[in-house]
Every structure is written in structure tokens, then in C-alpha cells.
mmCIF file of the N, C-alpha and C atoms, coordinates in Angstrom:
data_MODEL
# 
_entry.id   MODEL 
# 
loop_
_atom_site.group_PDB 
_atom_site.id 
_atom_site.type_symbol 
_atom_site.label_atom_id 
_atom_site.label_alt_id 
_atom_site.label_comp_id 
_atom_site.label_asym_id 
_atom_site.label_entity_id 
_atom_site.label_seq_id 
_atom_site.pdbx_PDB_ins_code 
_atom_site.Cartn_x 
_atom_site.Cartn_y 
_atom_site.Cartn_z 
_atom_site.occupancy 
_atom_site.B_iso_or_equiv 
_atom_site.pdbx_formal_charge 
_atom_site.auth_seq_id 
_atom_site.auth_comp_id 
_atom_site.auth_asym_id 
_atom_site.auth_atom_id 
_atom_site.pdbx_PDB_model_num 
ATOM 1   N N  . UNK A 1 1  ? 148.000 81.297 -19.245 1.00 0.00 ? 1  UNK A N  1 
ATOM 2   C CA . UNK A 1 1  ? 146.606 81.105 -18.907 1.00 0.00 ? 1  UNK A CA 1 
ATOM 3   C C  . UNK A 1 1  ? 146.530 80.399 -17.556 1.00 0.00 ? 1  UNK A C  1 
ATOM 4   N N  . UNK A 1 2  ? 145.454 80.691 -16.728 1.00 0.00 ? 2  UNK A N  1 
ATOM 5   C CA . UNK A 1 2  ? 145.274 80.385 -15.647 1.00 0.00 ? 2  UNK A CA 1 
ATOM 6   C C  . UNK A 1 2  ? 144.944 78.657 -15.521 1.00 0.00 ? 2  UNK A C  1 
ATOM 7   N N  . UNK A 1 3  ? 145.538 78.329 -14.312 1.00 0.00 ? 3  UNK A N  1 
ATOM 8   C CA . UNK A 1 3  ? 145.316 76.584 -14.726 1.00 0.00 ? 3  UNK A CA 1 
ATOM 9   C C  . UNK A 1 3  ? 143.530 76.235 -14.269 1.00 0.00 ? 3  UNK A C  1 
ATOM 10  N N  . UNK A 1 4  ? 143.012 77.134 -13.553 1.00 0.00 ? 4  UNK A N  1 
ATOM 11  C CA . UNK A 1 4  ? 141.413 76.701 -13.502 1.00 0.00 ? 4  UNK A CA 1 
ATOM 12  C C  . UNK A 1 4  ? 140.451 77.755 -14.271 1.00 0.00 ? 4  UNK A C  1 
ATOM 13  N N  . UNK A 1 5  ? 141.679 78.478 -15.869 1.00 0.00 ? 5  UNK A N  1 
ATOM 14  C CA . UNK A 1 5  ? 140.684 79.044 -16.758 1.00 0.00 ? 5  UNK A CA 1 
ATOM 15  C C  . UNK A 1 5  ? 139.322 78.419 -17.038 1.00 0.00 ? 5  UNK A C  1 
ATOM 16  N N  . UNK A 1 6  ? 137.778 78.928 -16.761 1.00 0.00 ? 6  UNK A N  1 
ATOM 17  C CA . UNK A 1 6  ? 136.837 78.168 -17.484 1.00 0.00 ? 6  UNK A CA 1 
ATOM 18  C C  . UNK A 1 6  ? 136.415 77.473 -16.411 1.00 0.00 ? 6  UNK A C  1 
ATOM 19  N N  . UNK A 1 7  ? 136.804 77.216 -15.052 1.00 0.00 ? 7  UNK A N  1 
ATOM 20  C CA . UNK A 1 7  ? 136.259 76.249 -14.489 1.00 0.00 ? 7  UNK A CA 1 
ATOM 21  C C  . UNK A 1 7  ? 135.704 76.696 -13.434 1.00 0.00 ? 7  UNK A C  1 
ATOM 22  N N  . UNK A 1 8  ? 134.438 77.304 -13.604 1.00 0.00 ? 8  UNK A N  1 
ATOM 23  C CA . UNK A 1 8  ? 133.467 78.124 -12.789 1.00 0.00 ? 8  UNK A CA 1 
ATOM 24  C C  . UNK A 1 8  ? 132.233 77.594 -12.313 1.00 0.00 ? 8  UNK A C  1 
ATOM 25  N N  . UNK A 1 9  ? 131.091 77.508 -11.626 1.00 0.00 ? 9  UNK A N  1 
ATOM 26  C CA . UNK A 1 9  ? 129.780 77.023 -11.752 1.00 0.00 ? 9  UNK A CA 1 
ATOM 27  C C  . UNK A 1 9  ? 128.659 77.803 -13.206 1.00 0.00 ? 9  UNK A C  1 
ATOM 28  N N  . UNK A 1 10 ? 129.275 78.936 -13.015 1.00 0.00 ? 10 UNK A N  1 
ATOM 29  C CA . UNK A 1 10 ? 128.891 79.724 -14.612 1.00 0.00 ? 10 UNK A CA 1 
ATOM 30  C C  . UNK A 1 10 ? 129.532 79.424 -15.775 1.00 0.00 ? 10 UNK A C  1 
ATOM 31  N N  . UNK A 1 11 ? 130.401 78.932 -15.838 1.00 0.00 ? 11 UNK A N  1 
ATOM 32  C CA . UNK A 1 11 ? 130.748 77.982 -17.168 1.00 0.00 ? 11 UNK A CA 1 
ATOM 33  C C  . UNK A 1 11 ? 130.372 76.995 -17.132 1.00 0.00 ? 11 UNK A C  1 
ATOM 34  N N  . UNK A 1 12 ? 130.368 76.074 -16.188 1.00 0.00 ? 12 UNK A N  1 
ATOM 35  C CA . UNK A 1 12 ? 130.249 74.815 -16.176 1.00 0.00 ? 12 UNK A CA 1 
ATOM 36  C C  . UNK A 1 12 ? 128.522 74.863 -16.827 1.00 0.00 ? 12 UNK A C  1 
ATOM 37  N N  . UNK A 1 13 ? 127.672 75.482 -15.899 1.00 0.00 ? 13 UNK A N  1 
ATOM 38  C CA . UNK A 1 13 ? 125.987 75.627 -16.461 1.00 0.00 ? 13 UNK A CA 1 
ATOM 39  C C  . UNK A 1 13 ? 125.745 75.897 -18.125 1.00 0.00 ? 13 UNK A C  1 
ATOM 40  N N  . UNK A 1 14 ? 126.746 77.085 -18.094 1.00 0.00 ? 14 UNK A N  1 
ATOM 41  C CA . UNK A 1 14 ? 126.281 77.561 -20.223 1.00 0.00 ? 14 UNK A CA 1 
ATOM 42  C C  . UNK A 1 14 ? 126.853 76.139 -21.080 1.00 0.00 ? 14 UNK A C  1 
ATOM 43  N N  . UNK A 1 15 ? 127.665 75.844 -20.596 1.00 0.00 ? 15 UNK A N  1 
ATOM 44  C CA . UNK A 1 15 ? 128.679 74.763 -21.687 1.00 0.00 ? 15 UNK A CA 1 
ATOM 45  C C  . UNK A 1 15 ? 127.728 73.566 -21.689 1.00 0.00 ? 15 UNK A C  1 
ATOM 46  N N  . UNK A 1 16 ? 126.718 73.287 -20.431 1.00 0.00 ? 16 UNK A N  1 
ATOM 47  C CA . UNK A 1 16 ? 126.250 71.970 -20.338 1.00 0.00 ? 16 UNK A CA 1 
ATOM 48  C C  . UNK A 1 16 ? 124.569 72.577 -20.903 1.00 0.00 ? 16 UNK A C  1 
ATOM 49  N N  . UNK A 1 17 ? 124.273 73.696 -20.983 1.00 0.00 ? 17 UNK A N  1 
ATOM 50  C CA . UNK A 1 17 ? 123.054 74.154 -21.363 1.00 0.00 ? 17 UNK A CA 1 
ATOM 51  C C  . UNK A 1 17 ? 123.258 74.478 -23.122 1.00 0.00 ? 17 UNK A C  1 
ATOM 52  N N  . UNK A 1 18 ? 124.278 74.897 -23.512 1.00 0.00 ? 18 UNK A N  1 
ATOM 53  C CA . UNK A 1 18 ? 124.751 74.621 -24.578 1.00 0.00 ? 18 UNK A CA 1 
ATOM 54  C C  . UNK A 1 18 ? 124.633 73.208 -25.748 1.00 0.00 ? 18 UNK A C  1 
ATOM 55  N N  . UNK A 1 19 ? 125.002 72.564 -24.960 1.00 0.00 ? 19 UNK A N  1 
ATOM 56  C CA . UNK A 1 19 ? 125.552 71.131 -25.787 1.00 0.00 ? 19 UNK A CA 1 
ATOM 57  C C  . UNK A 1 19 ? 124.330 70.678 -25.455 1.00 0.00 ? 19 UNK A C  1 
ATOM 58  N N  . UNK A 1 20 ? 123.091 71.104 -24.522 1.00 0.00 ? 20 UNK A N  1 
ATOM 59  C CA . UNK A 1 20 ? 122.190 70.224 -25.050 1.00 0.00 ? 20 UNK A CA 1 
ATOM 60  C C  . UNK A 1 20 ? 121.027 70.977 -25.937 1.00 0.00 ? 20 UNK A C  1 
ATOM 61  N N  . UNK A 1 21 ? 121.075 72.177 -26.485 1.00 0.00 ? 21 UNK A N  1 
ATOM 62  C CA . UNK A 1 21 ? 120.740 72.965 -27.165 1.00 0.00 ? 21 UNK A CA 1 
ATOM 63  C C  . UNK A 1 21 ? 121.383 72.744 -28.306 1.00 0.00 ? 21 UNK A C  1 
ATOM 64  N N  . UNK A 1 22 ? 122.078 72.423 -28.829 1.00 0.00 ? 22 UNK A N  1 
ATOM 65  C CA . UNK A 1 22 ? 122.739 71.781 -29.780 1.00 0.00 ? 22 UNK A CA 1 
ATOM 66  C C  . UNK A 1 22 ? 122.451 70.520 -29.866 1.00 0.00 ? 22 UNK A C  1 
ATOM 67  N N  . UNK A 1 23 ? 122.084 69.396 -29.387 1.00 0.00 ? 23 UNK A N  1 
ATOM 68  C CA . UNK A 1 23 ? 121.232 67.823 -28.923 1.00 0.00 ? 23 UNK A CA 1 
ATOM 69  C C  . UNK A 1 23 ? 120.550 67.891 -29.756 1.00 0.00 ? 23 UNK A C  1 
ATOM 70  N N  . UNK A 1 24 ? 119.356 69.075 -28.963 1.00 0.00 ? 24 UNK A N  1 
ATOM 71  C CA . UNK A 1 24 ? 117.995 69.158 -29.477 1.00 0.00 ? 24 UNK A CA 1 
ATOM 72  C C  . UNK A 1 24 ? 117.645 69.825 -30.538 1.00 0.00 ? 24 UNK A C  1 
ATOM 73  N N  . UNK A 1 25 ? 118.666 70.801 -31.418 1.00 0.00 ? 25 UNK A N  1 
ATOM 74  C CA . UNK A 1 25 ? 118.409 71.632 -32.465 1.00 0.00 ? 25 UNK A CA 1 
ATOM 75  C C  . UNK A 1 25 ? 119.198 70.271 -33.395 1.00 0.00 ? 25 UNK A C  1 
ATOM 76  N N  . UNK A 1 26 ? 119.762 69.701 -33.124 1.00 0.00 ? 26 UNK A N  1 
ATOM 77  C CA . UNK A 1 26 ? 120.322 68.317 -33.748 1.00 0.00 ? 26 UNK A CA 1 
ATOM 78  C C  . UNK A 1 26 ? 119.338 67.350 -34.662 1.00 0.00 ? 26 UNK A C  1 
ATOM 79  N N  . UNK A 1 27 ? 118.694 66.860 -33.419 1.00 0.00 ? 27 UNK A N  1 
ATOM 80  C CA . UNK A 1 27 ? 117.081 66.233 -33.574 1.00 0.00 ? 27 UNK A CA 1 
ATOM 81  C C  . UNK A 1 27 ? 116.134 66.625 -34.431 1.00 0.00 ? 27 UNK A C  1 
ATOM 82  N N  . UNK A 1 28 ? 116.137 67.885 -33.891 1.00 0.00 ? 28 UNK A N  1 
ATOM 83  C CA . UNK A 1 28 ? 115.083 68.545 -34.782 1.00 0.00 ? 28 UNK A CA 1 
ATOM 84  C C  . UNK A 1 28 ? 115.376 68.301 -35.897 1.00 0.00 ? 28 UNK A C  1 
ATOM 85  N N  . UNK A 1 29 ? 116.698 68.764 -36.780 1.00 0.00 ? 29 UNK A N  1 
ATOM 86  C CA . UNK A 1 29 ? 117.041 68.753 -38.343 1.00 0.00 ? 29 UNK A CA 1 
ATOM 87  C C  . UNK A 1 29 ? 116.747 67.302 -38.539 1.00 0.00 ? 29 UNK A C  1 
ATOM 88  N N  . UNK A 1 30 ? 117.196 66.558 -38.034 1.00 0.00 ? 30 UNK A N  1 
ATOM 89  C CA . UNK A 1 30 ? 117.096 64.640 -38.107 1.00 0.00 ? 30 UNK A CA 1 
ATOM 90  C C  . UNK A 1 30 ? 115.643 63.995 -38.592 1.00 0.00 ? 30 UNK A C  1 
ATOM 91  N N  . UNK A 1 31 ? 114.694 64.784 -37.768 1.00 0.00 ? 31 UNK A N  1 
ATOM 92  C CA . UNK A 1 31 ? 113.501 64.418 -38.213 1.00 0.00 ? 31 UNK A CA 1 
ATOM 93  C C  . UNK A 1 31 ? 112.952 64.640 -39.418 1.00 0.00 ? 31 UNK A C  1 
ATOM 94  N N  . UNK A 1 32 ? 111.738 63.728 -40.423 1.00 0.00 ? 32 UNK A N  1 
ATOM 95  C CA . UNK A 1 32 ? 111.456 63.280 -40.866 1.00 0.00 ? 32 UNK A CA 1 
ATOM 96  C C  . UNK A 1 32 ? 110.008 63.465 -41.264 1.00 0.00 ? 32 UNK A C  1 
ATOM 97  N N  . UNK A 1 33 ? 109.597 64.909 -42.140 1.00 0.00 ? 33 UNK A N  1 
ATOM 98  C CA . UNK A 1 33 ? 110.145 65.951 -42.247 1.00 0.00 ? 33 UNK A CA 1 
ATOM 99  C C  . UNK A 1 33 ? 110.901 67.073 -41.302 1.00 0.00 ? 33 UNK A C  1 
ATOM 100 N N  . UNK A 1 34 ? 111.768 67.761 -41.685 1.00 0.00 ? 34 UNK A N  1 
ATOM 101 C CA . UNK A 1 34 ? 112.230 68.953 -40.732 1.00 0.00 ? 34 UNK A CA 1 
ATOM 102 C C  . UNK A 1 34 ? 111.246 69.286 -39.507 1.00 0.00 ? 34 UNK A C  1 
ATOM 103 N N  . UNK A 1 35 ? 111.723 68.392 -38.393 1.00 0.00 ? 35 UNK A N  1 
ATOM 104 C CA . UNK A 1 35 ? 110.733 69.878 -37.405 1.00 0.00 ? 35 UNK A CA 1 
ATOM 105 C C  . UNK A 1 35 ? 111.292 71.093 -37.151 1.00 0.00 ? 35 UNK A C  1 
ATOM 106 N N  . UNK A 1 36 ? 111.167 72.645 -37.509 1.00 0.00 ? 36 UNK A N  1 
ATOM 107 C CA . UNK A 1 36 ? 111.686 73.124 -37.338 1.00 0.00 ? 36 UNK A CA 1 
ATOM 108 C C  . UNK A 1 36 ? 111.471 73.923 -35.766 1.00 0.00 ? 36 UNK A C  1 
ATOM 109 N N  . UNK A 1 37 ? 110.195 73.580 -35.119 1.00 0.00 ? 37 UNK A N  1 
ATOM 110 C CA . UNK A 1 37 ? 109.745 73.653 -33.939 1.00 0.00 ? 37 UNK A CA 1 
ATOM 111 C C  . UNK A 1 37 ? 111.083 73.620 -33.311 1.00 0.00 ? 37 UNK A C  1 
ATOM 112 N N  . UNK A 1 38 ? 111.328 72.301 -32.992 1.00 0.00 ? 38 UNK A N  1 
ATOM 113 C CA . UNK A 1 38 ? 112.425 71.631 -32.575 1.00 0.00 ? 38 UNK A CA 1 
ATOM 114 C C  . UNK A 1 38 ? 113.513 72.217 -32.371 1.00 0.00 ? 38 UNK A C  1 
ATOM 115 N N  . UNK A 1 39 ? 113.932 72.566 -33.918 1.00 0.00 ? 39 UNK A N  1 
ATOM 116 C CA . UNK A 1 39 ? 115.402 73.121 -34.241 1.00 0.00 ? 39 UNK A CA 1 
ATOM 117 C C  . UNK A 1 39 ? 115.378 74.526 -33.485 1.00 0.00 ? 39 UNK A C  1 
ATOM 118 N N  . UNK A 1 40 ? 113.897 75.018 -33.514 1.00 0.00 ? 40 UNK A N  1 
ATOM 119 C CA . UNK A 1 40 ? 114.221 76.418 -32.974 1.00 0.00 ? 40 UNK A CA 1 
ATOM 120 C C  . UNK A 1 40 ? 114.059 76.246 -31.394 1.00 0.00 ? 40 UNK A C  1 
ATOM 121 N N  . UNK A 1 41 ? 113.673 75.216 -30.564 1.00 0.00 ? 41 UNK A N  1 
ATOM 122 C CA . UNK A 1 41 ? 113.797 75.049 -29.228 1.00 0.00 ? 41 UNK A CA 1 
ATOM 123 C C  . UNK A 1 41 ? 115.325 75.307 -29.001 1.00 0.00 ? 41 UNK A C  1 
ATOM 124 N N  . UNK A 1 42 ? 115.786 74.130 -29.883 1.00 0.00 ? 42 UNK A N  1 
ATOM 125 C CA . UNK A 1 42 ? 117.048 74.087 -29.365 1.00 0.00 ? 42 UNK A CA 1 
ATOM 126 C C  . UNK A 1 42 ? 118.176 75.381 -29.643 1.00 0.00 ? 42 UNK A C  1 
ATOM 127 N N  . UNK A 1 43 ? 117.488 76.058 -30.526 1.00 0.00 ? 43 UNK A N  1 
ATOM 128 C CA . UNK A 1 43 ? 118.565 77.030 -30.510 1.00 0.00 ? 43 UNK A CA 1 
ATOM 129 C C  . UNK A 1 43 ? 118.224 78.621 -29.580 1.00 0.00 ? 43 UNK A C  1 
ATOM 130 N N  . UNK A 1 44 ? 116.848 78.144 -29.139 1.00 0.00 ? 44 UNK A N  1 
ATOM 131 C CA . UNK A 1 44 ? 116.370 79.131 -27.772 1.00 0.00 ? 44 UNK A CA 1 
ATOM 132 C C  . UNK A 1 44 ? 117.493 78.445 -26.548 1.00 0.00 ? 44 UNK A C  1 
ATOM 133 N N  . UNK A 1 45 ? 117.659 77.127 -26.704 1.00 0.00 ? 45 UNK A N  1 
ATOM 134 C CA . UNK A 1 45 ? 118.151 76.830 -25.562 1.00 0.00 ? 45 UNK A CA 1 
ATOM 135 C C  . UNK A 1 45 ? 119.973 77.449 -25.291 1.00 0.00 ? 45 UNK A C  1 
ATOM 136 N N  . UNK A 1 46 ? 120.380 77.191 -26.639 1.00 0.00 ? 46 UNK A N  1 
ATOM 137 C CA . UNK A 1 46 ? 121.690 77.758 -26.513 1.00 0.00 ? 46 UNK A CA 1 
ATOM 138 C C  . UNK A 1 46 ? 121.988 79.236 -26.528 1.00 0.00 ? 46 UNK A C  1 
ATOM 139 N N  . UNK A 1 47 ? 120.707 80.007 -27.059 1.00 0.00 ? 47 UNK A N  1 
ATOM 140 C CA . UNK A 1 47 ? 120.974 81.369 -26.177 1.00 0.00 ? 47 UNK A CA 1 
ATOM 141 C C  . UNK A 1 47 ? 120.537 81.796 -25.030 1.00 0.00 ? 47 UNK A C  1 
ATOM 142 N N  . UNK A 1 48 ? 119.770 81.063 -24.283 1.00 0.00 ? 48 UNK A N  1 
ATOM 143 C CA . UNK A 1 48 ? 119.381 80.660 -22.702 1.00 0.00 ? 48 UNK A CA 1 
ATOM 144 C C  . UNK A 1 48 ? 120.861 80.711 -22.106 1.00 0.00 ? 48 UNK A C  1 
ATOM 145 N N  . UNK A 1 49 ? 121.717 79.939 -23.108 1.00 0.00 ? 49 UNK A N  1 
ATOM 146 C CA . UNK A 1 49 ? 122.647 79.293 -22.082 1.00 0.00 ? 49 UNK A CA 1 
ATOM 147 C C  . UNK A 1 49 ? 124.126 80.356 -21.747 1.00 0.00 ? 49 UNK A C  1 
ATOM 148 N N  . UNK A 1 50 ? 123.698 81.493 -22.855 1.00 0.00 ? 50 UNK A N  1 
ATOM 149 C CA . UNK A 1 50 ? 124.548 82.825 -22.890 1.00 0.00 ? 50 UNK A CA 1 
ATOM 150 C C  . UNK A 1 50 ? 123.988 84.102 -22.113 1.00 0.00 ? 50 UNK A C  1 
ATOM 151 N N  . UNK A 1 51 ? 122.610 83.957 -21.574 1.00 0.00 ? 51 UNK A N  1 
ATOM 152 C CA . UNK A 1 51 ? 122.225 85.106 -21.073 1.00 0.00 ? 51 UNK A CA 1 
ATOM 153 C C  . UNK A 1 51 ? 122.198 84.133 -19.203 1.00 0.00 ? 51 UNK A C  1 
ATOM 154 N N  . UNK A 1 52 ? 122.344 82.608 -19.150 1.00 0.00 ? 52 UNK A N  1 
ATOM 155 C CA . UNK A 1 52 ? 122.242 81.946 -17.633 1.00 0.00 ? 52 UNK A CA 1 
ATOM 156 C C  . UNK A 1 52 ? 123.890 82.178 -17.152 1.00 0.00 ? 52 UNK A C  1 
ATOM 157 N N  . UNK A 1 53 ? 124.692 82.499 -17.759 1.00 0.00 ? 53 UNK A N  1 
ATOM 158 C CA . UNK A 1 53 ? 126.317 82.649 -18.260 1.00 0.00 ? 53 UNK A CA 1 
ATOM 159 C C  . UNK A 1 53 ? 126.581 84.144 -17.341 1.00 0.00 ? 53 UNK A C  1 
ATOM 160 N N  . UNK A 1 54 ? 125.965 84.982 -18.518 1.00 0.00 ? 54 UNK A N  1 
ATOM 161 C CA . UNK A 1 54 ? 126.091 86.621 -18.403 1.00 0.00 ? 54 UNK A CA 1 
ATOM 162 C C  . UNK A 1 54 ? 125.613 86.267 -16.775 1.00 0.00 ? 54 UNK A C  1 
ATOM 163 N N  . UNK A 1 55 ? 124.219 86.286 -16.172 1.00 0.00 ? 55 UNK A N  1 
ATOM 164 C CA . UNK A 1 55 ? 123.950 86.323 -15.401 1.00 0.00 ? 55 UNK A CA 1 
ATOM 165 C C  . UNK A 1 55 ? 124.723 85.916 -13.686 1.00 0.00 ? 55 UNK A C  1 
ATOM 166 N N  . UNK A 1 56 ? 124.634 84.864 -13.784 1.00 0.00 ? 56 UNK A N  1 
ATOM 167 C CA . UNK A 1 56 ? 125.611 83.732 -12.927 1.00 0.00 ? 56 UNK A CA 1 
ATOM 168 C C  . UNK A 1 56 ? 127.067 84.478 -12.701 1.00 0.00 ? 56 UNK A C  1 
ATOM 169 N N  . UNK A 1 57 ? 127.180 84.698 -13.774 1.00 0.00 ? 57 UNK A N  1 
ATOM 170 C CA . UNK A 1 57 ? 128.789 85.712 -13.885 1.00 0.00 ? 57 UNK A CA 1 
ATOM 171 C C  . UNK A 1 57 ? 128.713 86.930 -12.962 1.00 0.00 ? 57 UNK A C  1 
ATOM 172 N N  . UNK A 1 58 ? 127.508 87.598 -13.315 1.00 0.00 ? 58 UNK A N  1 
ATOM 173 C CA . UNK A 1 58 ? 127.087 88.957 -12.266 1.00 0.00 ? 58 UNK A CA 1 
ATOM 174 C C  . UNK A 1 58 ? 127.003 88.712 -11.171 1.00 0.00 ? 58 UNK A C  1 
ATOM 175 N N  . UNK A 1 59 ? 126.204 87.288 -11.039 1.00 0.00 ? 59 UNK A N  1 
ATOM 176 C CA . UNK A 1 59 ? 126.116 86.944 -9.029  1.00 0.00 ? 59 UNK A CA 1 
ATOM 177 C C  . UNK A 1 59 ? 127.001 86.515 -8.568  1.00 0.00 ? 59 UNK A C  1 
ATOM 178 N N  . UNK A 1 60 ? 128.139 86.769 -9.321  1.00 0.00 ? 60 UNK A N  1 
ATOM 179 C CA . UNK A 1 60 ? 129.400 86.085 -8.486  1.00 0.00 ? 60 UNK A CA 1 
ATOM 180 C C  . UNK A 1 60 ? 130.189 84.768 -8.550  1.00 0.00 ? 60 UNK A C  1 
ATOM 181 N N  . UNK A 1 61 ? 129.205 83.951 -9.442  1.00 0.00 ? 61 UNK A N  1 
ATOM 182 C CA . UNK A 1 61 ? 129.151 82.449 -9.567  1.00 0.00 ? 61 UNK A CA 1 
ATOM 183 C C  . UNK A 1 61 ? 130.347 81.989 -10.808 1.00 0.00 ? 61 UNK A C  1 
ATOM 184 N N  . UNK A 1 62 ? 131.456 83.327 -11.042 1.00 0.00 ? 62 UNK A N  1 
ATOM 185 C CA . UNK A 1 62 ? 132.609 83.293 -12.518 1.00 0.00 ? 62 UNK A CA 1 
ATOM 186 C C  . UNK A 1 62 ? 133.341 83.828 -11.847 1.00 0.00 ? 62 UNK A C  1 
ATOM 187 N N  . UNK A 1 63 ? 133.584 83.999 -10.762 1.00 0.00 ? 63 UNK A N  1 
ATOM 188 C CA . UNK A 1 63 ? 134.811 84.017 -9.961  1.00 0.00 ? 63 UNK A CA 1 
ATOM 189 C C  . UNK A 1 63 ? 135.597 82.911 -9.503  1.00 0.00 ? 63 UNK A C  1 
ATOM 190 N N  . UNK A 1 64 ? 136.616 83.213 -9.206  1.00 0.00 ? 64 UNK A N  1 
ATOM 191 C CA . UNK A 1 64 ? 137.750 81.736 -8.592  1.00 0.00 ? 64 UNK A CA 1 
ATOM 192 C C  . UNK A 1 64 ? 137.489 81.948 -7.213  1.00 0.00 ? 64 UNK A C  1 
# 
């Protein structure tokens, strides 16, 4: 495996758009009752963070 596998500006964006889509779908369950508002933001956000990925990747931005 390549030693800068993964280390792109298009990875770097999904992985950090990710984990906070996961934060906030976190929260959501946490609350007191279920917001499920919430839970479903956050899990819009982590497939945001697979189609900002796909994209970024096309403009060039997942190259070394």
C-alpha cells in the first residue's frame, strides 16, 4: 500500500464531514425524547460526505 494511501483533500473533507454526521446523528439519539429530526440531519450529513468525496475525486482533488 501506498505510504500517502487516503491522504487527499477529498478524503481528508468526507472523513471530517463524516465524523461529524455521526456527532450529530449521535445527539440526536441522546436526546430526551428521541429527536429524530436530528438523527436524520446527521445521517444526511454523512451521505453529503460520500457524494462531496465522489465529487472532489472527479475534480481532481484524489489524486497524489
Amino acid at each position: 500500500m501506498s505510504a500517502h494511501h487516503g491522504n487527499t483533500p477529498a478524503a481528508w473533507t468526507a472523513v471530517v464531514l463524516a465524523l461529524l454526521g455521526f456527532t450529530v446523528g449521535g445527539v440526536g439519539l441522546m436526546l430526551d425524547p428521541v429527536s429524530y429530526v436530528i438523527f436524520y440531519v446527521g445521517v444526511g450529513i454523512v451521505v453529503a460526505a460520500g457524494v462531496v468525496f465522489v465529487v472532489m475525486d472527479r475534480l481532481g482533488m484524489g489524486d497524489h
